[in-house]
mmJSON file of the N, C-alpha and C atoms, coordinates in Angstrom:
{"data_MODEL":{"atom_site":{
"group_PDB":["ATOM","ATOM","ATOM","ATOM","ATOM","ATOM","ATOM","ATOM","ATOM","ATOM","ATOM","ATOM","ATOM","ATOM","ATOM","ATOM","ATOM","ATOM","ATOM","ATOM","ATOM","ATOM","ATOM","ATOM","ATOM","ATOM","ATOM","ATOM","ATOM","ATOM","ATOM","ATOM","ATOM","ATOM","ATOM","ATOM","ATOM","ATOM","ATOM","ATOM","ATOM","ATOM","ATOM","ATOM","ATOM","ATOM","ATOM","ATOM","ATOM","ATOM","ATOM","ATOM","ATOM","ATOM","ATOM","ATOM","ATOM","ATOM","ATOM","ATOM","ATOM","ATOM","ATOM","ATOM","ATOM","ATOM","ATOM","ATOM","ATOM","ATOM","ATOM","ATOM","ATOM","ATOM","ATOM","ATOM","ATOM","ATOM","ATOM","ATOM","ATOM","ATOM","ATOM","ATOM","ATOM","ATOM","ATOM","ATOM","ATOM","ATOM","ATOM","ATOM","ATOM","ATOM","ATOM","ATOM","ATOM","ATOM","ATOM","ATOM","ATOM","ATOM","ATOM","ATOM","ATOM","ATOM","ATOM","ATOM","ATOM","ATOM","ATOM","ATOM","ATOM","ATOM","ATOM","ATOM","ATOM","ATOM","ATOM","ATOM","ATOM","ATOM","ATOM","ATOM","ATOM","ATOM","ATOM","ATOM","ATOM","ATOM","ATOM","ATOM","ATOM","ATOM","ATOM","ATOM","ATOM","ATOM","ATOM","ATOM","ATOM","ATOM","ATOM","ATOM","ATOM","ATOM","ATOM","ATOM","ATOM","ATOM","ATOM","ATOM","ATOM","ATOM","ATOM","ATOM","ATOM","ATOM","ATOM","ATOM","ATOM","ATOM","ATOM","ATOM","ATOM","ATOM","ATOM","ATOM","ATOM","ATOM","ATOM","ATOM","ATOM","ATOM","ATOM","ATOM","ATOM","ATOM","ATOM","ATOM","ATOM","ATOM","ATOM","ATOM","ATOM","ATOM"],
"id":[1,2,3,4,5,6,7,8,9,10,11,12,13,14,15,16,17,18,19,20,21,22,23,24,25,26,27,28,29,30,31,32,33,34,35,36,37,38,39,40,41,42,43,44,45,46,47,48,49,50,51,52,53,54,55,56,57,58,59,60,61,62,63,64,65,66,67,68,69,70,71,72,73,74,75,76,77,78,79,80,81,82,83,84,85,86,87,88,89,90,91,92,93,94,95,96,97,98,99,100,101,102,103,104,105,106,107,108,109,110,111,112,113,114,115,116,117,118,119,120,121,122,123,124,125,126,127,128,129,130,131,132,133,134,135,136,137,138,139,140,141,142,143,144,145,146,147,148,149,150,151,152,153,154,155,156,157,158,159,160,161,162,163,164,165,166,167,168,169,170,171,172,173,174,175,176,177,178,179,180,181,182,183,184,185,186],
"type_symbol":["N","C","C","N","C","C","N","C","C","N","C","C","N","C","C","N","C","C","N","C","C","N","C","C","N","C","C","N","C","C","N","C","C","N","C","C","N","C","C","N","C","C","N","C","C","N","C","C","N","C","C","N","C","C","N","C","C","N","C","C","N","C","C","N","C","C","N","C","C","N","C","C","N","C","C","N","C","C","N","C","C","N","C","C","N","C","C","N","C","C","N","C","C","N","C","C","N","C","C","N","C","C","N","C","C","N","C","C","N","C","C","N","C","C","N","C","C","N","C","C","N","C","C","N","C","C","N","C","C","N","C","C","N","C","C","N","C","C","N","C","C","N","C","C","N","C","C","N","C","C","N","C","C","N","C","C","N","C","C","N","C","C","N","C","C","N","C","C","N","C","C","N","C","C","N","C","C","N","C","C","N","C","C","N","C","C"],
"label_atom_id":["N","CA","C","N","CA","C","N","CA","C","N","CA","C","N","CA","C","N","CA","C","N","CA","C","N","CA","C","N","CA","C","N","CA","C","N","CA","C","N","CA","C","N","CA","C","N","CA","C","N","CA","C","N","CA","C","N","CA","C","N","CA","C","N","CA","C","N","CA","C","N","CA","C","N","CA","C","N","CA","C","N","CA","C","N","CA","C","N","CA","C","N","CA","C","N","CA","C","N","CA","C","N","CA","C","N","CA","C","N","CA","C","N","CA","C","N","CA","C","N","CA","C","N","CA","C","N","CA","C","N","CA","C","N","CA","C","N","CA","C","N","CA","C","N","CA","C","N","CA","C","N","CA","C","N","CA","C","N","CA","C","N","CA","C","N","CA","C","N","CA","C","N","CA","C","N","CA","C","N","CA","C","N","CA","C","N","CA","C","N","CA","C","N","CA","C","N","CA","C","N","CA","C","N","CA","C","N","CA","C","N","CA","C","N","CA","C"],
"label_alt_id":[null,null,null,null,null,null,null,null,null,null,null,null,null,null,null,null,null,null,null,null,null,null,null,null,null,null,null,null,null,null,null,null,null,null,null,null,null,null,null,null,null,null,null,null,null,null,null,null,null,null,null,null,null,null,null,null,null,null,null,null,null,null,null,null,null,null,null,null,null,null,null,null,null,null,null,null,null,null,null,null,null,null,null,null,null,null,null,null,null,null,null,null,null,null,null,null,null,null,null,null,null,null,null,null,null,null,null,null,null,null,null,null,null,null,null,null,null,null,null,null,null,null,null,null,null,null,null,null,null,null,null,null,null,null,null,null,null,null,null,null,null,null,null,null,null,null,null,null,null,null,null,null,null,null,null,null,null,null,null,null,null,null,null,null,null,null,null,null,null,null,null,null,null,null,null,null,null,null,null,null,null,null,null,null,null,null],
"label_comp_id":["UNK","UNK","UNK","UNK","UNK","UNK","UNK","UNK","UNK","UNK","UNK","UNK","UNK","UNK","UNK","UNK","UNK","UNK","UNK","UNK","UNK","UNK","UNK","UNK","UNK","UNK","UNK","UNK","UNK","UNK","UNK","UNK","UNK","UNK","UNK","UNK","UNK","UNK","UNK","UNK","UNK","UNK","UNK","UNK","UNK","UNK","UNK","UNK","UNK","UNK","UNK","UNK","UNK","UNK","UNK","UNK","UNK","UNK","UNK","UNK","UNK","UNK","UNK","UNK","UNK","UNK","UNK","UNK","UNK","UNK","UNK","UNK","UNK","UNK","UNK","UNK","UNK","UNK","UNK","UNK","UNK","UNK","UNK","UNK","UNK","UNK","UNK","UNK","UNK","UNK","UNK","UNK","UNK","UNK","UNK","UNK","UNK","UNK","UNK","UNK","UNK","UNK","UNK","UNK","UNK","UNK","UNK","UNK","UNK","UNK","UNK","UNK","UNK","UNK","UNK","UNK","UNK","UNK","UNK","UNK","UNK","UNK","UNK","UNK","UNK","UNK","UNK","UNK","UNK","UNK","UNK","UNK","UNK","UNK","UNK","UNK","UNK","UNK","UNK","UNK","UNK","UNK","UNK","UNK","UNK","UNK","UNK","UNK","UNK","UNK","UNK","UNK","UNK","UNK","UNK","UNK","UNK","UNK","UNK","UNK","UNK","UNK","UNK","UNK","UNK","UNK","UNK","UNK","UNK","UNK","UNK","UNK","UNK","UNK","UNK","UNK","UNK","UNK","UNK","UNK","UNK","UNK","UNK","UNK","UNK","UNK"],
"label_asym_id":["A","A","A","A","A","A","A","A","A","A","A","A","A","A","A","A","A","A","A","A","A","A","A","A","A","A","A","A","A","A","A","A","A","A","A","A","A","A","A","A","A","A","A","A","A","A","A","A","A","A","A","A","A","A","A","A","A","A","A","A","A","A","A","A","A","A","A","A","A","A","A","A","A","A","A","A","A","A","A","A","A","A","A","A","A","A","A","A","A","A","A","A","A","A","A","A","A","A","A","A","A","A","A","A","A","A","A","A","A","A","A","A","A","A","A","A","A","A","A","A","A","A","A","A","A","A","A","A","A","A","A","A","A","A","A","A","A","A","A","A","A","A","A","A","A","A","A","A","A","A","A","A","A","A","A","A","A","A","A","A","A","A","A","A","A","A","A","A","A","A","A","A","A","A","A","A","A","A","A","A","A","A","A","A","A","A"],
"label_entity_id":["1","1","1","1","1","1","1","1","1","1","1","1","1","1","1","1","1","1","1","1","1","1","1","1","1","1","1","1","1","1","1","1","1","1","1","1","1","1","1","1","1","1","1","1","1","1","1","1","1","1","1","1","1","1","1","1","1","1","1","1","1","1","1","1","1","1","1","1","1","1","1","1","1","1","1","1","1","1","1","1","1","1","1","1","1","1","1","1","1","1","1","1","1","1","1","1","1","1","1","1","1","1","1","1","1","1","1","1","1","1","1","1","1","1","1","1","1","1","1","1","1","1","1","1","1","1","1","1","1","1","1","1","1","1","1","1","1","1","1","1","1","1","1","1","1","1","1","1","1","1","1","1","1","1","1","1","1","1","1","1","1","1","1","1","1","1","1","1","1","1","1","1","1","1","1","1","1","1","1","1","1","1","1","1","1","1"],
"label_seq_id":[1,1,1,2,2,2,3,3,3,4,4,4,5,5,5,6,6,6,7,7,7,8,8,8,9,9,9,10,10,10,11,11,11,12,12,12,13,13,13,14,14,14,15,15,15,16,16,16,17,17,17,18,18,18,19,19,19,20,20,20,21,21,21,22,22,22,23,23,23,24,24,24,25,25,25,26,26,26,27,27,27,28,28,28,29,29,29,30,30,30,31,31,31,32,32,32,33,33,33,34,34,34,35,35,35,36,36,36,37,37,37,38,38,38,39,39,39,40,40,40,41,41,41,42,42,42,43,43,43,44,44,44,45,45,45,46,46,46,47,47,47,48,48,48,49,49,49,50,50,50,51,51,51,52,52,52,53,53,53,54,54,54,55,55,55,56,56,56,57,57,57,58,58,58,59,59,59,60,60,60,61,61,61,62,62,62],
"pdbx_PDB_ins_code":[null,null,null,null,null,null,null,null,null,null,null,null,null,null,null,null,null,null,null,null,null,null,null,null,null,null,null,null,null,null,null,null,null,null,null,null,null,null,null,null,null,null,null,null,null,null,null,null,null,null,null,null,null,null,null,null,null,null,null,null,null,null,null,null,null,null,null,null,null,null,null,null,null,null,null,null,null,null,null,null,null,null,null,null,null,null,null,null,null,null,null,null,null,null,null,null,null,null,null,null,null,null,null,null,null,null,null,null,null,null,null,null,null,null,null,null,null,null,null,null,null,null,null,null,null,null,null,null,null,null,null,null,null,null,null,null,null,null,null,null,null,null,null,null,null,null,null,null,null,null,null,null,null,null,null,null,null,null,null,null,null,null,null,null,null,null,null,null,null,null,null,null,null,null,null,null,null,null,null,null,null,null,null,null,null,null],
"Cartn_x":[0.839,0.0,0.889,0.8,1.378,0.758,1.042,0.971,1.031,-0.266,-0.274,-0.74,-1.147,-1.95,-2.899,-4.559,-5.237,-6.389,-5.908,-7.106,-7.441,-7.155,-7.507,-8.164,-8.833,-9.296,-8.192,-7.0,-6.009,-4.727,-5.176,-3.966,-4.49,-5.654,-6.308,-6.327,-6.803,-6.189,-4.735,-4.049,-2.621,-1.996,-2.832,-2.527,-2.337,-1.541,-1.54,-1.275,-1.532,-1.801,-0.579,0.915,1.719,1.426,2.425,2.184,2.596,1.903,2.247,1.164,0.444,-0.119,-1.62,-2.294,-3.643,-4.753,-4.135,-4.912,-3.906,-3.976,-2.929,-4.004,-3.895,-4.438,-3.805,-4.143,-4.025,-4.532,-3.975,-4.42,-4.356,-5.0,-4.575,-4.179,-2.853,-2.121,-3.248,-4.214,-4.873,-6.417,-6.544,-8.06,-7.422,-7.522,-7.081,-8.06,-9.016,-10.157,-10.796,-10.226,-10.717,-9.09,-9.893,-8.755,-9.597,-8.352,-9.217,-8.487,-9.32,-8.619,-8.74,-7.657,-7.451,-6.784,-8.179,-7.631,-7.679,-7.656,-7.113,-8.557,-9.814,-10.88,-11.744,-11.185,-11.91,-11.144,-11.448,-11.386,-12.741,-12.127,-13.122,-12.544,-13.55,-13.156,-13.992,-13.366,-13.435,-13.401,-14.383,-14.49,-14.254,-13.259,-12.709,-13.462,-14.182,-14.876,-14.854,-14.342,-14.623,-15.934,-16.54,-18.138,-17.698,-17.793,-18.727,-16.835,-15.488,-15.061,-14.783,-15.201,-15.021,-15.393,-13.998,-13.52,-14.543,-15.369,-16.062,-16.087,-15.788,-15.764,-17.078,-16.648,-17.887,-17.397,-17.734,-17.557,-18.62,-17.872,-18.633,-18.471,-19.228,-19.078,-19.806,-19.417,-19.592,-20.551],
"Cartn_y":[-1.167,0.0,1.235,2.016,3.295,4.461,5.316,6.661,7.973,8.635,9.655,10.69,11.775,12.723,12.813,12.879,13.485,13.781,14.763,15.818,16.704,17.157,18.061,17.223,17.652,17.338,17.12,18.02,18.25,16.784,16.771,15.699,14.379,14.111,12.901,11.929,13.389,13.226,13.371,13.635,13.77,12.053,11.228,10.011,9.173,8.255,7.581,6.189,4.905,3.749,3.592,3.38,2.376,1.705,1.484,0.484,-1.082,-1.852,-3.448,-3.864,-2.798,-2.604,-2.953,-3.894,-3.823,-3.055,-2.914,-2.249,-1.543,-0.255,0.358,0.852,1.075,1.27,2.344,3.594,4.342,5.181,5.456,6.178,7.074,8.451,9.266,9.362,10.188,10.44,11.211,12.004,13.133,12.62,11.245,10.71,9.515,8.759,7.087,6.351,6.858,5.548,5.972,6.646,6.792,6.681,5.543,4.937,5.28,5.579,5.366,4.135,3.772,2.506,2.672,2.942,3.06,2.098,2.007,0.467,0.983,0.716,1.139,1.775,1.591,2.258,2.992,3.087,3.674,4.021,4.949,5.399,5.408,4.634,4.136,4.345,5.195,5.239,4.445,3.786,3.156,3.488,3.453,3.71,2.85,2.563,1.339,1.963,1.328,1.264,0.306,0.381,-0.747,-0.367,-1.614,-1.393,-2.957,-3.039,-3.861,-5.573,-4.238,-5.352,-6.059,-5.753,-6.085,-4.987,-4.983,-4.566,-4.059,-3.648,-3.244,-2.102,-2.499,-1.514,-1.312,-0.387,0.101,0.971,0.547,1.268,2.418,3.77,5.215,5.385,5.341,5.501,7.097,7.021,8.532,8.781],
"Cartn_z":[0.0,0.0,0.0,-0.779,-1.124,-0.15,0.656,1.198,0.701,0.13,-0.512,0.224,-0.522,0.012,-1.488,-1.58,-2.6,-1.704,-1.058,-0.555,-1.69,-3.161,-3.809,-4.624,-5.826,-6.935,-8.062,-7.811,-8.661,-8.567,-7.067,-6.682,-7.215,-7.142,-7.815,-8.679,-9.53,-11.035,-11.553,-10.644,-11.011,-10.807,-9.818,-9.75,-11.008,-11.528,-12.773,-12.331,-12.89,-12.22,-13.604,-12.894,-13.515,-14.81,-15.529,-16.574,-15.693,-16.274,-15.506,-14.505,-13.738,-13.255,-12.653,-12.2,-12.412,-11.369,-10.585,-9.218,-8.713,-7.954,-7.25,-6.142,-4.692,-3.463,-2.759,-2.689,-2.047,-0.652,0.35,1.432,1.927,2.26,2.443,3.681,3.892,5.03,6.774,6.042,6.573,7.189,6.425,6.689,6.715,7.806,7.532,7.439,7.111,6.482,5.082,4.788,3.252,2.228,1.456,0.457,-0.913,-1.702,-3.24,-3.868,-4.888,-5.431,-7.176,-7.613,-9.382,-9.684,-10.766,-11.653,-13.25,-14.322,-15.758,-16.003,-15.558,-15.985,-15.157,-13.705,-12.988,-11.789,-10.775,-9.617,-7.928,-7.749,-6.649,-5.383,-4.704,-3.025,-2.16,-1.21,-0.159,0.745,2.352,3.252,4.392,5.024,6.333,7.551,7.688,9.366,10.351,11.514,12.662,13.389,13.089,13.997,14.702,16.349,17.262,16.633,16.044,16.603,15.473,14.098,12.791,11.909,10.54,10.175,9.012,8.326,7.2,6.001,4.978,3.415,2.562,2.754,1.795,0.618,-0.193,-1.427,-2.061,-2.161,-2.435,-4.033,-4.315,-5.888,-6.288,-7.723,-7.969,-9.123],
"occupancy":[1.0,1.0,1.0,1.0,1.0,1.0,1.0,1.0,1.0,1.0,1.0,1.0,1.0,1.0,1.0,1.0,1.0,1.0,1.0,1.0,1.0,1.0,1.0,1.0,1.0,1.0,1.0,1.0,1.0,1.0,1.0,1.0,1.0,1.0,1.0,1.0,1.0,1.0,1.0,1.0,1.0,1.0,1.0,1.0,1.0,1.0,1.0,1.0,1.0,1.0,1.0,1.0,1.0,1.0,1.0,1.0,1.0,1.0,1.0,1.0,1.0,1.0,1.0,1.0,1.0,1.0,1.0,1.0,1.0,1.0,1.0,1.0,1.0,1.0,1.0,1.0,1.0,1.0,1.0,1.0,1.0,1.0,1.0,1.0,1.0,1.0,1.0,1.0,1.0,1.0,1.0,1.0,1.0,1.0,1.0,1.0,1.0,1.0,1.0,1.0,1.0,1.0,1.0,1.0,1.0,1.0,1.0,1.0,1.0,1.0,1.0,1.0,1.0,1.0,1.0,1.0,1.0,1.0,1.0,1.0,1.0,1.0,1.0,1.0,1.0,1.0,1.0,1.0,1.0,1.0,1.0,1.0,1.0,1.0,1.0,1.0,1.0,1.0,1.0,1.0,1.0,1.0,1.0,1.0,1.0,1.0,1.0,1.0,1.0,1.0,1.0,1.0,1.0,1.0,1.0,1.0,1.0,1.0,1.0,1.0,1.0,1.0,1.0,1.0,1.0,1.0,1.0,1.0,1.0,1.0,1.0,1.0,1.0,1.0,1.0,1.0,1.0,1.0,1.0,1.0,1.0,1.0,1.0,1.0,1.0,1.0],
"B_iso_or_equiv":[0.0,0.0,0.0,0.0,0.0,0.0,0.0,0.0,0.0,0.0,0.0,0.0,0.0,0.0,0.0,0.0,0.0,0.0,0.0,0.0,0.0,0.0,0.0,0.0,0.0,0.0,0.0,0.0,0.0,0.0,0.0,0.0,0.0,0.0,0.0,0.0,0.0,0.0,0.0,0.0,0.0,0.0,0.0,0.0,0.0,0.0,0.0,0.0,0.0,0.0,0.0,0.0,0.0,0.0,0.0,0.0,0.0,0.0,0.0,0.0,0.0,0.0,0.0,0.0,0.0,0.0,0.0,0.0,0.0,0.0,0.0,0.0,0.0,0.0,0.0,0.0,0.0,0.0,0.0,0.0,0.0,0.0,0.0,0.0,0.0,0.0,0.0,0.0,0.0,0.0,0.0,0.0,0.0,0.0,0.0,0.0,0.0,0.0,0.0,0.0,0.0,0.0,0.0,0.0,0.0,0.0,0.0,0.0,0.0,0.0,0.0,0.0,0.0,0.0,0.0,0.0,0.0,0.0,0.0,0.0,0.0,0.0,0.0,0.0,0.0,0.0,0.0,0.0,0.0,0.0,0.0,0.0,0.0,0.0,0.0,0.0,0.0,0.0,0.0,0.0,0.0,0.0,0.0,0.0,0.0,0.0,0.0,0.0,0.0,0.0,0.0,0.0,0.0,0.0,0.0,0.0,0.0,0.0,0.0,0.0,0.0,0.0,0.0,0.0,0.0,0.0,0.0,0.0,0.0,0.0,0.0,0.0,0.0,0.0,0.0,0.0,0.0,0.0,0.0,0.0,0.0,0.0,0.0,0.0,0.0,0.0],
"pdbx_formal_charge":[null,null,null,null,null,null,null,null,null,null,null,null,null,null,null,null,null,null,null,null,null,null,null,null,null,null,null,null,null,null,null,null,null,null,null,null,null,null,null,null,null,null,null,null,null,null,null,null,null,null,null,null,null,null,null,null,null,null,null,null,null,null,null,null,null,null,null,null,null,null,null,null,null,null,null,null,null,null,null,null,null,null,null,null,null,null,null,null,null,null,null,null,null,null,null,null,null,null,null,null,null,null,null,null,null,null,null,null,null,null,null,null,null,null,null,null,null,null,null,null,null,null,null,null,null,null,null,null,null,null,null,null,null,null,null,null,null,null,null,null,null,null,null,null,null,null,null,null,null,null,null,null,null,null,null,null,null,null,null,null,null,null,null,null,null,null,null,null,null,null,null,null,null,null,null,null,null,null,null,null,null,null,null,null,null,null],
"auth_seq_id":[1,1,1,2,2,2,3,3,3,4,4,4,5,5,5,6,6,6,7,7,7,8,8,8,9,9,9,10,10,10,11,11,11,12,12,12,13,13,13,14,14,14,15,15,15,16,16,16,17,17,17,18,18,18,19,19,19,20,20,20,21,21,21,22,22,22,23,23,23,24,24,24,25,25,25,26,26,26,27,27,27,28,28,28,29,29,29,30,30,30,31,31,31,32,32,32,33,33,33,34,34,34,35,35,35,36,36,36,37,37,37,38,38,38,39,39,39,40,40,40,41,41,41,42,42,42,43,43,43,44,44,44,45,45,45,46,46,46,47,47,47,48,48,48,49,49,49,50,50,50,51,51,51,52,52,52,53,53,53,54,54,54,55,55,55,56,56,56,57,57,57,58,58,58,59,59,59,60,60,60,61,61,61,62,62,62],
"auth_comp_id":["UNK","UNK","UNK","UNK","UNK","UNK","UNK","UNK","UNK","UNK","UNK","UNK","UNK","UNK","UNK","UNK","UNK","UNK","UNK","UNK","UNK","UNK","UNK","UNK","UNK","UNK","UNK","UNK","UNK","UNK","UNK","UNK","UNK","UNK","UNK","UNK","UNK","UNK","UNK","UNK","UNK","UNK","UNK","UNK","UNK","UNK","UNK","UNK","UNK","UNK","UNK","UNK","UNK","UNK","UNK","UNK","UNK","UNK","UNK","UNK","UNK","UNK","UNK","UNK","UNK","UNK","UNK","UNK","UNK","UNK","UNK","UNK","UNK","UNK","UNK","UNK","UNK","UNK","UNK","UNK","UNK","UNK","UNK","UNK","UNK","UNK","UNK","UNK","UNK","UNK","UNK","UNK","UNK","UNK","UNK","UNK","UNK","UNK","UNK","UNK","UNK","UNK","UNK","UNK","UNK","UNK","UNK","UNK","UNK","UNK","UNK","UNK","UNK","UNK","UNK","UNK","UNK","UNK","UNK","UNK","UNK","UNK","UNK","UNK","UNK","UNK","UNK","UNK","UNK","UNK","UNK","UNK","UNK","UNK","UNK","UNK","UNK","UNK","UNK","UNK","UNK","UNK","UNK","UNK","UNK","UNK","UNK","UNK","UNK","UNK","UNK","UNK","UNK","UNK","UNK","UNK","UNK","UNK","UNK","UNK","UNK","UNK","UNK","UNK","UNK","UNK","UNK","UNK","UNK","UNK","UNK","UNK","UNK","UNK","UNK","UNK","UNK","UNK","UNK","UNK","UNK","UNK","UNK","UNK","UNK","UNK"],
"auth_asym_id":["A","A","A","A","A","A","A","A","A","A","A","A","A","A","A","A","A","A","A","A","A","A","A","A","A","A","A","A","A","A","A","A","A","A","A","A","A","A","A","A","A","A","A","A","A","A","A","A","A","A","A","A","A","A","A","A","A","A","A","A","A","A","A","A","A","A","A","A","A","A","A","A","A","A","A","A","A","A","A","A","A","A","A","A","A","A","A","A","A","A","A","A","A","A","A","A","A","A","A","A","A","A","A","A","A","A","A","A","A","A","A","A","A","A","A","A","A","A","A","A","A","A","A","A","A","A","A","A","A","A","A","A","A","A","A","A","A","A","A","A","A","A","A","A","A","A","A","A","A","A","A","A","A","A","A","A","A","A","A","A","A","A","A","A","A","A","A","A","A","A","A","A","A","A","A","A","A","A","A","A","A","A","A","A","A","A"],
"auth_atom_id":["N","CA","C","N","CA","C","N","CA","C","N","CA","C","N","CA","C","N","CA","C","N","CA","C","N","CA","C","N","CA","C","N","CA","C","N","CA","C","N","CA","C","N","CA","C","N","CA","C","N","CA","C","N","CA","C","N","CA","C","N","CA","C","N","CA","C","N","CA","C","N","CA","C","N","CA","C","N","CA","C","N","CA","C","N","CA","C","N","CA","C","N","CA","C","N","CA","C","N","CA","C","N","CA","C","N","CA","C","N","CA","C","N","CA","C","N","CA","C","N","CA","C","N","CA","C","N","CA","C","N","CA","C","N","CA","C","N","CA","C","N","CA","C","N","CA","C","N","CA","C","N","CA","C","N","CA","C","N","CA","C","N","CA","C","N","CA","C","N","CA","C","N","CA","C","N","CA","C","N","CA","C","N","CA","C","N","CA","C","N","CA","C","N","CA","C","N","CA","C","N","CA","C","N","CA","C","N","CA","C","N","CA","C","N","CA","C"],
"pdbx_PDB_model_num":[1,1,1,1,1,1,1,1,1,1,1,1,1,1,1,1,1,1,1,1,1,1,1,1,1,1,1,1,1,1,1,1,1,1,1,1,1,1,1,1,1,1,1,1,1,1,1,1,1,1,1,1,1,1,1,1,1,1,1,1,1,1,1,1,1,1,1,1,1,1,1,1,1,1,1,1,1,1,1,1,1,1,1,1,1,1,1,1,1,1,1,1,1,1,1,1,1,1,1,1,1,1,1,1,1,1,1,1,1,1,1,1,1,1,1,1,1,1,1,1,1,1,1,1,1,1,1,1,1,1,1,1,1,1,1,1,1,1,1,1,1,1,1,1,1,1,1,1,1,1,1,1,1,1,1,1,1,1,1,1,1,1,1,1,1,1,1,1,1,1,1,1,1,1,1,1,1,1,1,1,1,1,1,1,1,1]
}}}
């Protein structure tokens, strides 16, 4: 897992997913439960929550 910062709109899109590549997972430094996840056709954020003791994702789509 890679350690970024994309609190902007600018930083986001500035992300580029490697050649070789099929998924890359990012986290931001500033929010530790919000991850985005870029794959060759999309950008998807993820939300990590502990409820009651287990671990749960939810996926925020746009």
């Amino acid at each position: 897992m890679k350690f970024k910062s994309f609190t902007t709109d600018s930083q986001l899109k500035a992300i580029t997913l490697p050649q070789d590549t099929k998924e890359l997972i990012i986290k931001d430094e500033s929010t530790p439960n919000l991850i985005v996840r870029i794959r060759p056709n999309s950008k998807t954020f993820l939300c990590r929550i502990k409820i009651n003791g287990k671990i749960k994702k939810y996926t925020i789509m746009k």
